[in-house]
N, C-alpha and C positions, 0 to 999 in steps of 0.2 A: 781474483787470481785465476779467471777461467781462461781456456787458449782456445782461439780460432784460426784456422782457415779458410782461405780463398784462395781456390785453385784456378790459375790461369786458363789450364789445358781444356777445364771443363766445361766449354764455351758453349757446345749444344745444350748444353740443360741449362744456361743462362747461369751467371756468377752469383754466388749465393755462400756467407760464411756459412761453414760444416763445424760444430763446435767438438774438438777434438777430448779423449777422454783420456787420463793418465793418469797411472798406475799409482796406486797407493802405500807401495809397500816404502817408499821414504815419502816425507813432508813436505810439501807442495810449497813453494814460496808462499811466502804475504803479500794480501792485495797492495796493491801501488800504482800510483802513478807516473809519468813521467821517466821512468827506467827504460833501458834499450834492449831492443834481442837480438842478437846478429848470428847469422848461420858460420859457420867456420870447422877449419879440419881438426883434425886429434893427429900431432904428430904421429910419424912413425905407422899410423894405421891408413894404408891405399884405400882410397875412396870413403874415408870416413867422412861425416858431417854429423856435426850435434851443431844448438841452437845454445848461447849466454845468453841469461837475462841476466842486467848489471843493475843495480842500484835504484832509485828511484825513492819516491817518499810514502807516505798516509794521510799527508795532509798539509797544507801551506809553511804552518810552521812547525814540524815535528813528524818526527818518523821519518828522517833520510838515514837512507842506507849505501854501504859500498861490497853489501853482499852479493857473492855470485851463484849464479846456480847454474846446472848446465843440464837441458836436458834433450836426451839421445833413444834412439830405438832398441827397443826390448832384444831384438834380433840382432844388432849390431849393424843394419841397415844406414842409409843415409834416411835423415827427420823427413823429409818431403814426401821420400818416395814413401815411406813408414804410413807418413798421416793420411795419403794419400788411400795406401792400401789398407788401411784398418789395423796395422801391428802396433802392437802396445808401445807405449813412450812411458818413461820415467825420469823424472826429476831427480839431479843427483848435487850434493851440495861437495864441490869440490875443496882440495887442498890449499888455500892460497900461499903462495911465496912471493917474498920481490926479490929479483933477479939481483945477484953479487955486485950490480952497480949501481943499484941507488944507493943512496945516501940513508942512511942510518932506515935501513929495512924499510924503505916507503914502499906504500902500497897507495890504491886513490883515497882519498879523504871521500865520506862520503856524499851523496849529492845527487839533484833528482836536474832534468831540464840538460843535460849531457849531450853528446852524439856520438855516434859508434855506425862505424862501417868497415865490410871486412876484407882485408888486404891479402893477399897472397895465404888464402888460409886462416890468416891471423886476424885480430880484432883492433884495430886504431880508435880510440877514444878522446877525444877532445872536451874540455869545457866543464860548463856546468855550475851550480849554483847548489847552497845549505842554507839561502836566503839572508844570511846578512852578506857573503859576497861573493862573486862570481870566483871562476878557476880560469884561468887560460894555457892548461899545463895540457899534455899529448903524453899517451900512453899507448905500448904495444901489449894486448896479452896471446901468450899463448898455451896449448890447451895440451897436457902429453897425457899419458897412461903408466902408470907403477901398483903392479900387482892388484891390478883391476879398481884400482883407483883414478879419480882423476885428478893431476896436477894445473892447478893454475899458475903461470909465472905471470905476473905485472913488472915490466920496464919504463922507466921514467925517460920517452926519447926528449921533449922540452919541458923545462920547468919554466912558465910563463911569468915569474912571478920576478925571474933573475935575470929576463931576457932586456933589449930598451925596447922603445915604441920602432913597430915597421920592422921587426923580425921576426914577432908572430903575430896571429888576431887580440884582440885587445879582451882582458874576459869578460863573458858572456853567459849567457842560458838560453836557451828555445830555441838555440841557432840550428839550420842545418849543414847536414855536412855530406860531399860527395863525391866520389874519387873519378877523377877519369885520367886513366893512365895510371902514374904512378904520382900522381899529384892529387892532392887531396884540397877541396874548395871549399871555406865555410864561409856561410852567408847567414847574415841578420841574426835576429837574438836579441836578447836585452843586456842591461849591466844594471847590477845593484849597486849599488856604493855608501 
């Protein structure tokens, strides 16, 4: 569960992970595999950026999770510039909720082999697997603040599961996934069945 860095900018001194150090005063995730990090904003808060780690496993068959953590600079800084400059980061284990329109409180099931990239702010989530079978469902979360809390919402935008073949990606794991524009492109992966 340790975090690195490679900074692009630091090209004179040749690229080299900086292994970053954070803050102990909450509980650091658990090691994992396979889980996503996506940088994204904090409603409501101008130029904020914190970093979700979503999900992920311990092992082929055991230990998938659909825990989130989110973590953000000490300062209230944006993560980058934070890591960059040596100001503290902490790990904060947020609120989850799902959003008034799922269906009977869904949240993601959990699941490691996922993608996530981050959309206007937000985090888009596709896929994934718990090893006996893939997911093909899409998720928006996003990320607010309440009384120095943080809120996570999960929205369910397709449930892959109700959709027919050729309106989404069929499910999958290992795939990637990539936005350009306001289109989002997944490619390859496996399926368990």
């Amino acid at each position: 569960n340790d975090l690195h860095l490679l900074d692009l900018n630091q090209r004179n001194d040749g690229l080299q992970l900086k292994q970053l150090h954070v803050g102990s005063s909450h509980e650091p995730p658990f090691p994992r595999c396979s889980g996503t990090l996506t940088a994204m904003s904090v409603n409501g808060c101008d130029d904020s950026e914190v970093v979700a780690l979503f999900g992920g496993s311990q092992g082929y068959f055991e230990g998938f999770s659909n825990s989130l953590r989110i973590l953000c600079a000490d300062d209230g800084t944006r993560v980058g510039d934070a890591a960059t400059t040596g100001v503290g980061l902490t790990w904060h284990e947020p609120i989850v909720r799902a959003h008034p329109s799922n269906i009977n409180g869904r949240i993601p099931d959990a699941r490691w082999g996922h993608s996530a990239v981050a959309f206007d702010g937000k985090l888009l989530l596709f896929g994934g697997s718990n090893t006996t079978h893939c997911f093909a469902d899409t998720w928006l979360l996003e990320i607010s603040q309440e009384q120095g809390r943080f809120i996570a919402t999960w929205t369910l935008l397709i449930d892959g599961a109700h959709h027919g073949i050729g309106s989404c990606p069929p499910p999958r794991a290992g795939q990637t996934a990539s936005l350009v524009g306001s289109s989002l492109f997944i490619f390859g992966g496996c399926h368990i069945s």
